[in-house]
N, C-alpha and C positions, 0 to 999 in steps of 0.2 A: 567528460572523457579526458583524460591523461594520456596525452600524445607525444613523443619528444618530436625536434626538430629533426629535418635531412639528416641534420651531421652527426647525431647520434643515435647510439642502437635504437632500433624501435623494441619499447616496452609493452609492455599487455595490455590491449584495447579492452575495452569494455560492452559485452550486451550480457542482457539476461532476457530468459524468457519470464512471463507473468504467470502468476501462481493465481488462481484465482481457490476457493480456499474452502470446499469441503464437501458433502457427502452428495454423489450425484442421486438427484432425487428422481427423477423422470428417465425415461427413456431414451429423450434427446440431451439428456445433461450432456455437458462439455467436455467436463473435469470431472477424474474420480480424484479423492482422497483417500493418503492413508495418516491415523494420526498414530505419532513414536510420542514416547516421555510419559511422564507422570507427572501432574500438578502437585504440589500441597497445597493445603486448606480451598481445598475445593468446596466449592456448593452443593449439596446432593438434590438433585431434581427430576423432577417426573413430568412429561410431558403428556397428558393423556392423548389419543385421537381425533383432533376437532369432528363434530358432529357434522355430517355433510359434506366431508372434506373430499371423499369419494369419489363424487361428483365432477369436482373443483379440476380444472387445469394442471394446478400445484398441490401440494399437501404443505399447508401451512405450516402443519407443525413438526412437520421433519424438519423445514427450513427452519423452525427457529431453533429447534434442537439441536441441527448440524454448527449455527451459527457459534451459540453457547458454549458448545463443547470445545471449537475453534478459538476461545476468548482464551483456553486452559483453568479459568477463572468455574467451570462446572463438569459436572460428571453424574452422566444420566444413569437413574434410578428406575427400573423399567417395575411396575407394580400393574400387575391382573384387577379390573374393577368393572363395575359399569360405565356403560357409557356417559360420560360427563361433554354438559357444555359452559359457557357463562352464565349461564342462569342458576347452576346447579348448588345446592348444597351437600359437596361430600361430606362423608364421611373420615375427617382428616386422622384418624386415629389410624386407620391401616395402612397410610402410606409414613406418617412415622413409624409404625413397626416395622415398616422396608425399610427403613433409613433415610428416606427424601426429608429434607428441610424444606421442599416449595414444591406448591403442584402449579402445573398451568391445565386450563384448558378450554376450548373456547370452538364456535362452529361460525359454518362457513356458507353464506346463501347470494342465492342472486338477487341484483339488485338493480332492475329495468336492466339495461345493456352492460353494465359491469356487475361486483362485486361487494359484497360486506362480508368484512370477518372482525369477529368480537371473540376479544381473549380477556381475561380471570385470571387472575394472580393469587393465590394463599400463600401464609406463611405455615407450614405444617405445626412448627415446634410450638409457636407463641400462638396455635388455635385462630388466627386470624384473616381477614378479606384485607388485602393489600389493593383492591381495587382491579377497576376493573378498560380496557380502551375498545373503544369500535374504527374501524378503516373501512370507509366508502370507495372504492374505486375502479377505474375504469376497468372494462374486461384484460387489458395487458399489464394490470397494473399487480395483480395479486400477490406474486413473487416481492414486489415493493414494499406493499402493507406486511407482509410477514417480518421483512427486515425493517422494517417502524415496530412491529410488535418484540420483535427482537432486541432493538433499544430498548422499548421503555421497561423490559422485563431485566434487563444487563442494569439498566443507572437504579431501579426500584431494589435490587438487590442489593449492586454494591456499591451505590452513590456515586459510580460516576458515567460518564456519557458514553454509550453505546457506540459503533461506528458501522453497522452493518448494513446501513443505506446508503454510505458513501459507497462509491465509484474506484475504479482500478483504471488504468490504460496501459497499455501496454501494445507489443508489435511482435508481429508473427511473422515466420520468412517459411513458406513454400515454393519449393522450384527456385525461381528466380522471380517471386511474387511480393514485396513488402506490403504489411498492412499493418494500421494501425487502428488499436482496436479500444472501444471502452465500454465496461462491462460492470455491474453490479459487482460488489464487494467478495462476493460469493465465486466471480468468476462466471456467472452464467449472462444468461441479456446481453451477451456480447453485440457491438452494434459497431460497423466500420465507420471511422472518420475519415481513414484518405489508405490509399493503393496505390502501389507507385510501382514500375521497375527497378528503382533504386532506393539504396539503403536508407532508414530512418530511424535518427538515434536518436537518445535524452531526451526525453518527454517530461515534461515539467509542469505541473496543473499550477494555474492564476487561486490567488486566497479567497477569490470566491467561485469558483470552480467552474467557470463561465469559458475558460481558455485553455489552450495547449499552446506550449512552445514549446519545440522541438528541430531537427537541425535533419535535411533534409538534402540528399547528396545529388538532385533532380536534375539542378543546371552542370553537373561536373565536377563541383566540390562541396565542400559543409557547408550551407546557408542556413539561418538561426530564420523561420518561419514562428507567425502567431495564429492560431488557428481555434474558428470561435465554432466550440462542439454541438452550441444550438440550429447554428445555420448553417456552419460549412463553410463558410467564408471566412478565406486566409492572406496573411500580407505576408512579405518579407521585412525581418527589420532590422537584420546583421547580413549584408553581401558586398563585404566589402577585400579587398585584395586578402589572398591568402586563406587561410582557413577561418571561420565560423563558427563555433561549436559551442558546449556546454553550457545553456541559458537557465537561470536561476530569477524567482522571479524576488522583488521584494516584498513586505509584509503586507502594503498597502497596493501591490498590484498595477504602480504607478510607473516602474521600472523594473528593467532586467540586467541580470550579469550576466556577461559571456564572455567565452576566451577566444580575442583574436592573434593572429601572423600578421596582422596587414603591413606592420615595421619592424621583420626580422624573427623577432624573439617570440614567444610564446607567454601571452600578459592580460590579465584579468581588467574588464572595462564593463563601466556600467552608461546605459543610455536608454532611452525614454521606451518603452513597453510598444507603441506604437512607431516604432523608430527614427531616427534621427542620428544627432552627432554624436559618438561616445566619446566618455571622460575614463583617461588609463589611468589604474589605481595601482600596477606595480609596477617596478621598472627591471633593467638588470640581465645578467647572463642567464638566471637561471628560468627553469620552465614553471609556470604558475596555471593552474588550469582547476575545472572541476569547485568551482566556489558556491558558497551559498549561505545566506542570512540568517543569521541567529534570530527566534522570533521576534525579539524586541526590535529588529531594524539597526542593531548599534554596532553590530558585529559581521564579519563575515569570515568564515572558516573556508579554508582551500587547501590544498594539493602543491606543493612545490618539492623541487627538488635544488633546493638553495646549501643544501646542508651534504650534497652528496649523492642521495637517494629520497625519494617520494615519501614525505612525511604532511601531515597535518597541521595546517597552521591558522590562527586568528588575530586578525586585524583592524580596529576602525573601518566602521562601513566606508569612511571619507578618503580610506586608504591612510598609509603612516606605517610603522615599525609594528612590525607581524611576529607574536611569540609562536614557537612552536608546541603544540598540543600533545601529539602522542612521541612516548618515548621509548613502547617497546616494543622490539622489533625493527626489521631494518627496511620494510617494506611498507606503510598503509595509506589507503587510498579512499574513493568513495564515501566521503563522508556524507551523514545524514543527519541533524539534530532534531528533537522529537520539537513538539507544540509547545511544552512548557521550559524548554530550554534547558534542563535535568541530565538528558539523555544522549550521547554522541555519537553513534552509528556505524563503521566503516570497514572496509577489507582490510585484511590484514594477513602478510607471507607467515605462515607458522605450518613448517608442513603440506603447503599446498596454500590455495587463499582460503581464509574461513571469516565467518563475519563475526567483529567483535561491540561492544557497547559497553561505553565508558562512561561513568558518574562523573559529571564536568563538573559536582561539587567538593572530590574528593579524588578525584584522579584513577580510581580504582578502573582496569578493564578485565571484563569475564568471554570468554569465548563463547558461543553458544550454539555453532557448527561443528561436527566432527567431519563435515565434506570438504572436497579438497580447489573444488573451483567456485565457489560463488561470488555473485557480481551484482555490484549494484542496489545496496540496500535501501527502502524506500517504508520509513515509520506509518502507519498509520495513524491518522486524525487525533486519537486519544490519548499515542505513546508509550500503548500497551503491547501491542504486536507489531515486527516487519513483514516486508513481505520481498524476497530476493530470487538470484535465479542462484543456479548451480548447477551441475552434472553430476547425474549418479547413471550410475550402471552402463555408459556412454552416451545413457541420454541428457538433452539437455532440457530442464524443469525448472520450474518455480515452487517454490515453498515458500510457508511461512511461520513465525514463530513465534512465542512468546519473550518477552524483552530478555528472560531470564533463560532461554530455549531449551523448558522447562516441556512444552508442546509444538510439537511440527507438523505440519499439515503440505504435504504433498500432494501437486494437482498436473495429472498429464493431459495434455490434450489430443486431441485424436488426429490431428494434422499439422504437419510444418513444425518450425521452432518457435519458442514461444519465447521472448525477450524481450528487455529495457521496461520492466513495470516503475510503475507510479501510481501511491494509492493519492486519491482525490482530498480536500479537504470535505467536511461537512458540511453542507448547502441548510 
């Protein structure tokens, strides 16, 4: 969060709600979806009815079909046949004459106290059985096994890794209610980690996805909390004079950045994950906040206003002389860089805030919002899609996008505000 000091104007705080990311499939779904845009070189795909699916809790294969469609990367090819499951031998000739490149289809049975669902992959065009996977699991787990089925149908297509089993978190404000919530990638499974009457911001998943930190206004002011999503059990590891805030974790999970006040100024410090002493890595008048590690561990990108106004900068993780990154425009903030370090992420004043993404190998940045408030961009796992909040129509939402924002996928929820997402790494 980009905070200035007492003695200067206060700038634009930061939350978003969480977007969690497309077609509500049940009755109790969460979130609807609407998707905007057109892909190119889309996959044409046909999802047939898993056999037995009826039955089922969930409908597998709407899940993996919503999933899909949400990558931008496909576009469903709906074709009238009979009933198919994994066992089946279609007849692939009529769903090329629909246009599909891939069928999937696959059925869905009980298995003692949970679940088995086995899905089939063809390749229409090249006439072939791209194989086939089974998921055992427990009775709450089915929603789970669709988004396993959903990967390995995503990496078998287009070579690379899936992300629809990771994890979102994010925080919702009702009334005067904080909660903080983490939910399948989809937005659905929502499940509370903590409830507070006070506010909870920047949520920041550990690289094996075992942790939250997050900064947590409980005792009076911003305290940098670590909190373990398996048990529930949380420490403090930044309360120290002054403010608290924006924790970043490093590549290896060993440490965290955060930005404190405790001497004055407004200054980026890193210290031990479980807490302890921190070491200040900028000095100076100007405000430094909002930082976060390149994935190699060698780098750290942040937020200062050294230059005038809040631009983008990177540094030696060790700290030292900080170039600045972004050049156009006179506002950007929120930075995010993807997994493979390609990708840059961040808000930017252009008409309103919009979120933009920069090739950090060539300097180039494309917009990929035409809305005029969103905050908070948060890459997912693969580096394919974000996922941010924003306000349309006065309400305030989560969406998501493709890197090229190419496809948006819109998700309201039926209660409170929905803010500060973070999608999880893949476990």
């Amino acid at each position: 969060m980009f905070r200035p000091s007492l003695s200067r104007p206060l700038w634009r705080s930061f939350w978003i709600l969480l977007a969690g990311l497309l077609l509500s499939l049940t009755a109790q779904a969460q979130f609807r979806v609407e998707v905007t845009g057109a892909g190119i070189s889309q996959y044409p795909i046909t999802l047939s009815p898993f056999r037995g699916e009826a039955s089922a809790p969930q409908q597998p294969s709407g899940i993996i079909l919503a999933n899909l469609l949400r990558s931008g990367l496909f576009k469903s090819v709906p074709v009238s046949s009979e009933q198919l499951d994994a066992a089946s031998r279609p007849a692939l000739a009529v769903f090329r004459e629909a246009g599909s490149d891939y069928l999937v289809a696959g059925n869905v049975q009980r298995q003692g106290n949970g679940w088995q669902l086995q899905v089939r992959l063809w390749d229409v065009v090249q006439q072939r059985d791209m194989g086939s996977q089974t998921y055992a699991v427990a009775a709450a787990d089915l929603r789970l096994a669709a988004h396993r089925a959903s990967d390995w149908i995503y990496q078998q297509i287009t070579g690379r890794q899936g992300v629809f089993s990771s994890r979102l978190s994010y925080v919702t404000k009702a009334g005067g209610r904080h909660t903080l919530w983490v939910s399948d990638a989809d937005g659905e499974g929502a499940q509370p980690a903590l409830a507070s009457n006070h506010p909870i911001i920047s949520p920041s998943w550990s690289p094996d996805g075992s942790r939250l930190a997050y900064v947590s206004f409980e005792l009076g002011k911003p305290v940098v909390f670590v909190h373990n999503v398996r048990t529930g059990q949380r420490q403090q590891v930044a309360n120290f004079k002054g403010s608290n805030s924006a924790p970043a974790w490093s590549p290896d999970g060993s440490q965290l950045l955060v930005t404190l006040t405790r001497d004055g100024g407004s200054h980026l410090y890193l210290l031990p994950a479980t807490g302890g002493q921190p070491r200040q890595l900028t000095s100076g008048s100007s405000i430094n906040t909002e930082a976060r590690f390149s994935p190699d561990g060698r780098s750290i990108y942040f937020v200062s206003d050294r230059g005038g106004a809040p631009q983008i900068y990177r540094m030696p993780a060790s700290g030292g002389d900080a170039q600045r990154v972004t050049w156009q425009g006179g506002y950007n903030i929120s930075p995010t860089v993807s997994a493979d370090g390609q990708l840059l992420a961040y808000i930017t004043r252009s008409g309103g805030f919009k979120l933009a993404v920069m090739d950090l190998r060539d300097g180039s940045v494309q917009l990929v919002t035409d809305t005029a408030h969103d905050e908070r961009p948060s890459f997912a796992p693969n580096g394919r899609m974000l996922v941010y909040a924003t306000r349309i129509g006065g309400q305030k939402t989560l969406m998501t996008t493709t890197v090229d924002g190419s496809i948006k996928t819109r998700l309201a929820g039926r209660q409170g505000e929905l803010r500060e997402p973070a999608w999880a790494p893949l476990q």
